[in-house]
C-alpha positions as CSV (number, residue, x, y, z in Angstrom):
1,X,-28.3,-39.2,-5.7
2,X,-31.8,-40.7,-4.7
3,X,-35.2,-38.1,-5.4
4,X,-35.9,-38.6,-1.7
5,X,-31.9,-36.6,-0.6
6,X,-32.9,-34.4,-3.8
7,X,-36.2,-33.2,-2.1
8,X,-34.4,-32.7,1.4
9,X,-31.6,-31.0,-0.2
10,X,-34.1,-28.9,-2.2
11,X,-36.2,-28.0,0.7
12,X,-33.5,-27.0,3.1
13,X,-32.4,-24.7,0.8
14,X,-35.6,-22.9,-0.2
15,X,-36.0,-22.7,3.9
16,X,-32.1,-21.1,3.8
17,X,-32.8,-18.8,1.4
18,X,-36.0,-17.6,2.4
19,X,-34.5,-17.5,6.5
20,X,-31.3,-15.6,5.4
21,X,-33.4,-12.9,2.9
22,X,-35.5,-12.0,5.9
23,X,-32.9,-11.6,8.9
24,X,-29.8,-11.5,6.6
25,X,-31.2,-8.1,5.4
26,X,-31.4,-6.4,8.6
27,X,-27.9,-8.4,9.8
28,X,-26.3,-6.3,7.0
29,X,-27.1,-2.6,8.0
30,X,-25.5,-0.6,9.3
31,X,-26.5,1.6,12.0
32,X,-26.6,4.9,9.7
33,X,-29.0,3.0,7.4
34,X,-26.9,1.6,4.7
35,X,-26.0,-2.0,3.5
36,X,-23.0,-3.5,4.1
37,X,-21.4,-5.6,2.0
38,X,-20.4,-9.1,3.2
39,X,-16.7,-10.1,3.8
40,X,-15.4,-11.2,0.4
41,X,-14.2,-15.0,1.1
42,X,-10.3,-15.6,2.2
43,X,-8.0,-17.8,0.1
44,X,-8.2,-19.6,3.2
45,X,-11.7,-20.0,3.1
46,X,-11.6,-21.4,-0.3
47,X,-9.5,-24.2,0.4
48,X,-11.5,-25.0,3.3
49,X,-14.9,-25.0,1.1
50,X,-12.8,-27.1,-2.0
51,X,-11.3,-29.5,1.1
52,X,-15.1,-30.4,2.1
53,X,-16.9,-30.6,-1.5
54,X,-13.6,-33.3,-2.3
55,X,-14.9,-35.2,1.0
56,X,-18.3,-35.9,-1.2
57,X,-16.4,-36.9,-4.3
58,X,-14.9,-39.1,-2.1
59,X,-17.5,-40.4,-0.5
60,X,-19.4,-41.0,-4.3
61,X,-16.2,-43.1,-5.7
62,X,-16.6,-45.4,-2.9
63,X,-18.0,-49.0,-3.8
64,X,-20.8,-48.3,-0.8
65,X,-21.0,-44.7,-0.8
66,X,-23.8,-45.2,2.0
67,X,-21.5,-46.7,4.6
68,X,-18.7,-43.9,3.9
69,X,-18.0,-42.3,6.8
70,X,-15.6,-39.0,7.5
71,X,-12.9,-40.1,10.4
72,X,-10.4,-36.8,10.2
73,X,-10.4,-33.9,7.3
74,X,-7.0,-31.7,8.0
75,X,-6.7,-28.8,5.2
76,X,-2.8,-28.2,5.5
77,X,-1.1,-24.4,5.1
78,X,-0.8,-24.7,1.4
79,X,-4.5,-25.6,0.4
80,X,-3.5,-29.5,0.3
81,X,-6.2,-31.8,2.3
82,X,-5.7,-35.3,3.7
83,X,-8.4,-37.4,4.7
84,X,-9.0,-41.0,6.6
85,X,-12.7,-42.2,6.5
86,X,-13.8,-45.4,6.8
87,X,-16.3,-47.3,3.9
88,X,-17.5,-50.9,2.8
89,X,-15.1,-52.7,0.5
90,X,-16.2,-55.1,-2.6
91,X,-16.7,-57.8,0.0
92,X,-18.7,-55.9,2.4
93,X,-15.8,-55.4,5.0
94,X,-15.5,-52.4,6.7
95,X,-11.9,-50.9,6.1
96,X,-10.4,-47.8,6.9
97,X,-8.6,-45.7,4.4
98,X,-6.9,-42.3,3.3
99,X,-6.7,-39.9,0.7
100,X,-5.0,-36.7,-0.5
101,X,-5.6,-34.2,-2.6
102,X,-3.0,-32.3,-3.6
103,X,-4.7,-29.3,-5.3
104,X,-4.6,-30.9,-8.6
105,X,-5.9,-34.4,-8.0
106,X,-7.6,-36.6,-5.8
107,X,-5.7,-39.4,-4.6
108,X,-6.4,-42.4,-2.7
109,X,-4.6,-45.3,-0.4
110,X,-6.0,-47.5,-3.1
111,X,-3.4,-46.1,-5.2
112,X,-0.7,-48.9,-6.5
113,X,1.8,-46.0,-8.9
114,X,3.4,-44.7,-5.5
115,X,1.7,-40.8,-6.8
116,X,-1.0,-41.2,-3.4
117,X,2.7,-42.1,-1.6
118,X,4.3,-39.7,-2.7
119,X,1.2,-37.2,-2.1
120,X,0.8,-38.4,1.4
121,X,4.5,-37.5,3.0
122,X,4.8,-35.1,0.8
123,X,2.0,-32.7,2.1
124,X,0.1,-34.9,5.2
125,X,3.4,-36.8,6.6
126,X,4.3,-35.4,10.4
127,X,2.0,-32.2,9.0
128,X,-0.6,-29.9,10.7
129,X,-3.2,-27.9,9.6
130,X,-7.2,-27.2,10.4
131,X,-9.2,-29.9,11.4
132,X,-12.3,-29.0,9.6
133,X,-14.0,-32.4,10.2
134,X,-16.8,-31.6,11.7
135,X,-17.9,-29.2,8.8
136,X,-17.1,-31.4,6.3
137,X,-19.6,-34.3,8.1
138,X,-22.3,-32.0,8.3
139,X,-21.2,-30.8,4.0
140,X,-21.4,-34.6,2.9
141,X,-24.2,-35.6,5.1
């Protein structure tokens, strides 16, 4: 990661924190005076949040990681995510390309054992599920 996305990263958090302490506070109470404590997180919601931080793996195992770019994320039912995004190969061609991960592992269309074959029909194949692609852009900005 360059210092320059470091410092932006770092910044837009400190201005997150510091916007969400000050109007987060008076979002959580109630009208009889007292806090209320925030939703705990679905299981749903978990796979969703894992599904997008796997995007930016993703993108960082690329040969360019700067030309990666997010084409469809779908999180299936059972926590599984498939992805197609388009990157720079070795050669400098643009190709598009897929990946899978399963729960356990990440695996990609580059993948000459047959697992990311087996992966793909096993949980993306003639599949739906939540297309969380626009959230996962704005994640691996």
């Amino acid at each position: 990661m360059s210092v320059a996305r470091l410092i932006l990263v770092l910044v837009v958090g400190v201005i997150a924190v510091a916007l969400y302490s000050r109007d987060g506070e008076r979002a959580k109470t109630t009208a009889a005076g007292v806090h209320a404590r925030p939703p705990e997180p679905t299981e749903r919601d978990l796979q969703i949040d894992r599904a997008a931080r796997i995007a930016g793996a993703l993108r960082d195992s690329m040969h360019d990681p700067k030309s990666f770019e997010l084409v469809r994320v779908i999180v299936m039912p059972d926590g599984a995510a498939c992805y197609t995004f388009r990157a720079r190969n070795g050669f400098g061609a643009l190709r598009t390309g897929s990946a899978v991960f399963d729960g356990a592992r990440l695996l990609t269309s580059d993948d000459r054992s047959g697992a990311y074959t087996k992966a793909y029909r096993r949980h993306c194949e003639n599949k739906t599920g939540d297309d969380i692609t626009a959230a996962t852009k704005w994640y691996v900005l």
